[in-house]
Residue, then its C-alpha position, 0 to 999 in steps of 0.5 A: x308689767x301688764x298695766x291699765x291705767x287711769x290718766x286723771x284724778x284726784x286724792x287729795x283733802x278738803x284743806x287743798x281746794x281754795x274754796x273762799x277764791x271759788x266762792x268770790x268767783x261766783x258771788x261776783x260773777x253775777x249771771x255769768x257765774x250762775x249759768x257757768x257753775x249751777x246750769x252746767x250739767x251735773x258739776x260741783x254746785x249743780x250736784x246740790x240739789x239733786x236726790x236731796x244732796x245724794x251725789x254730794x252727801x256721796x262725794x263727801x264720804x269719799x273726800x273727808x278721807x285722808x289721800x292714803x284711805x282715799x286710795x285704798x277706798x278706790x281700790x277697795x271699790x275696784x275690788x267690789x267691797x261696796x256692791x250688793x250680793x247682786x252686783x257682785x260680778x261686777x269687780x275689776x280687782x279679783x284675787x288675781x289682780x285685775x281682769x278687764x276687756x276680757x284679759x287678766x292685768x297686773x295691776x292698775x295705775x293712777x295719776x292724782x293729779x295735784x292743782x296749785x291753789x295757792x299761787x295766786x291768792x288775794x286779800x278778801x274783802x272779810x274781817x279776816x283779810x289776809x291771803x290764804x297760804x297754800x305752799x307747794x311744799x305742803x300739798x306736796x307733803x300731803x300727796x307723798x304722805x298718801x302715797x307712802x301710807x298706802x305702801x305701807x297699809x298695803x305693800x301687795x296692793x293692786x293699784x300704781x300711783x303716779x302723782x302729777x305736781x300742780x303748778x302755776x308758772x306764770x303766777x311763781x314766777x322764774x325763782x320759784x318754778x326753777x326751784x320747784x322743777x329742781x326739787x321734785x324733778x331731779x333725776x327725773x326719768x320718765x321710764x317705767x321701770x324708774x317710775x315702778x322703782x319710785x313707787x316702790x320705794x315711796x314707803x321710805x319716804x320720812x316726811x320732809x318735802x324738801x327732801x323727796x325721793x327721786x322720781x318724785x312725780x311723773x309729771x305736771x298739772x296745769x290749770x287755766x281755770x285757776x289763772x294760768x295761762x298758756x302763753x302769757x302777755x306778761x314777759x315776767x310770767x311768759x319767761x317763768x311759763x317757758x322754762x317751765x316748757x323747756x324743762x319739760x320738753x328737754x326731760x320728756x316731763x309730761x304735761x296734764x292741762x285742763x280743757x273743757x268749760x267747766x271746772x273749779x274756776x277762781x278767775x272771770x269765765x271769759x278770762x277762763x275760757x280765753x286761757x283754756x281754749x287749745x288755740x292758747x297753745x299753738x305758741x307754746x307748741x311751736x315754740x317747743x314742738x317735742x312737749x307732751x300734753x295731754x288736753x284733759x276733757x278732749x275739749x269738751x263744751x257745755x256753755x253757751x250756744x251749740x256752734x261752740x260745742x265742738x270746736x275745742x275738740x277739733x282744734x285739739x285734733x289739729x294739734x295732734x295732726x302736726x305734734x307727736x306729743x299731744x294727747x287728749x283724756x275723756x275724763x268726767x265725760x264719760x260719766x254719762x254713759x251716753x257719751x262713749x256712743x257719741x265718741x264712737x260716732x265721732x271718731x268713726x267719721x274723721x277721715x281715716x289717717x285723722x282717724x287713727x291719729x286720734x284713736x293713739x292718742x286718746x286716753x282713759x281717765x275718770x276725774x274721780x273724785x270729781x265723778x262723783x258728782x254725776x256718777x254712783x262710783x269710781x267702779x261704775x265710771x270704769x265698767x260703763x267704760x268697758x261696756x260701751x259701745x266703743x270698739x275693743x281696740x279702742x277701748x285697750x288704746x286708751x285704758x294700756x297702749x296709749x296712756x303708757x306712751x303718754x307717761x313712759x314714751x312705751x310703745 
């Protein structure tokens, strides 16, 4: 089956985001919070107050869906429902199936990828004091419901989805994890045959997240934003945190982990940033040398001063170098159409074996529907993509070759 593939976004509800935890991050974070979640360009709160709230006003049609309609509204965008008579040429999803970087694909596959919010929540200082309760097995419930329901609305539908568990070792602890890796990971196989199988079969499912089908999901989200931290300091949450690895690295599970200085931060920024640096990892990769990462956002920095911006990125580089198993997605950088120009310059000017190491490990991802806060739509995000200025070699690396390897070990 002739794929392509978005590596990274989100389907899921309004009821999943711990907004209240988010909200206390930036109330009590003072300047820092301000500078790092309304003068970071175009992200979450920034979106507020442009074009009168348009991009959230957008943002917000798109995610009062259930994840079953969010799904078919990406597939309905990918097919041009949404764009004038004008704009008409420029669907993906023909009658056909899809047709891009001029050759005709079978259809389209995406990885929602899930985010443990619930796992460390804290009274609040409110009359209502409690801690939230947001169970794994609930957005679990929600994720499979969206993908059984878009089976069946749609059992000849273009799209493949693939969801990513979130999960927060270090904050469930050992029993938990163990469990939780044991539920929706039993009989895991990472082919892609078996992963086609479970989708196929994901119309079946009766709505018991105790009871998944096999091949639940294709693999784990990890959020340093959210509190996880790769290596822990702690021995209790360090031991929870290694057999989560070594579950992974034994079963060929792969591994999302946020990594650029932006994102939906409950915890300090500096705590954030520590946590969510690549050098975090060095540990954890010599530790378990055969783990599948992918370092979401290549590392990408829009904080502080400029010495900073490129630093994550090159050490992300350097893990590719001496691990097989790494990867990096250019998720929601690609919204500014601009950024694939600085891509190509960049990739053009490592040394040649550095070069090629990058090219086959880079992935496409469009972090929809977090986009949306800078981009008009899913569409847009993916034409401007196979219309820049990258190379076509390239620009197939990302969007087959490479994501395939990534989740299927395919070549």
């Amino acid at each position: 089956m002739r794929l392509l593939y978005d590596v990274h976004c989100h389907a899921m509800s309004l009821a999943r985001p711990a907004i209240g935890r988010f909200v206390d991050a930036f109330l009590r974070g003072g300047l820092q919070s301000f500078f790092s979640q309304v003068a970071a360009p175009g992200y979450i709160l920034a979106a507020l107050g442009r074009n009168m709230g348009e991009s959230v006003r957008n943002l917000f049609a798109v995610v009062e869906n259930d994840p079953d309609a969010l799904l078919e509204l990406i597939e309905n965008d990918l097919s041009g429902l949404y764009l004038s008579d004008d704009e008409a040429h420029r669907s993906v999803i023909l009658p056909g199936g899809p047709k891009l970087l001029g050759e005709d694909w079978d259809g389209w596959l995406v990885c929602p990828l899930l985010m443990d919010f619930g796992a460390r929540a804290t009274s609040h200082d409110t009359y209502y004091c409690e801690p939230i309760r947001k169970s794994l097995a609930e957005g679990v419930r929600e994720a499979l419901a969206g993908v059984s329901g878009y089976r069946r609305e749609r059992p000849n539908g273009r799209l493949v989805i693939r969801p990513f568990l979130g999960l927060d070792p270090g904050a469930r602890g050992a029993s938990e994890t163990e469990a939780a890796l044991s539920t929706y990971f039993s009989g895991f196989s990472r082919a892609l045959p078996a992963q086609l199988r479970a989708f196929k079969s994901a119309a079946r499912w009766k709505g018991d997240p105790a009871s998944p089908p096999r091949n639940t999901f294709a693999g784990v989200k990890l959020y340093p934003p959210l509190g996880f931290d790769p290596w822990p300091e702690d021995q209790a949450a360090l031991d929870a945190t290694r057999l989560l690895y070594a579950f992974c690295e034994r079963r060929g599970v792969p591994i999302v982990v946020h990594c650029d200085d932006q994102g939906y931060r409950t915890i300090a920024l500096d705590l954030a940033m520590r946590y969510t640096d690549p050098e975090r990892w060095v540990s954890a990769l010599k530790a378990y040398p055969d783990l599948v990462v992918d370092f979401a956002h290549f590392g990408e920095r829009y904080l502080g001063r400029s010495r900073a911006r490129g630093a994550w990125t090159e050490s992300i580089i350097r893990l590719m170098e001496r691990y097989p198993g790494v990867y990096a997605d250019t998720a929601f950088n690609g919204c500014e159409p601009a950024y694939w120009d600085r891509l190509d310059r960049f990739v053009a000017s490592l040394p040649a074996a550095t070069s090629e190491i990058v090219r086959s490990r880079l992935l496409f991802g469009t972090d929809f529907v977090i986009s949306l806060t800078k981009t008009r739509s899913y569409l847009d995000y993916v034409t401007d993509f196979a219309s820049s200025s990258l190379d076509d070699g390239l620009k197939r690396a990302m969007m087959t070759v490479n994501p395939a390897a990534f989740l299927f070990g395919a070549s």
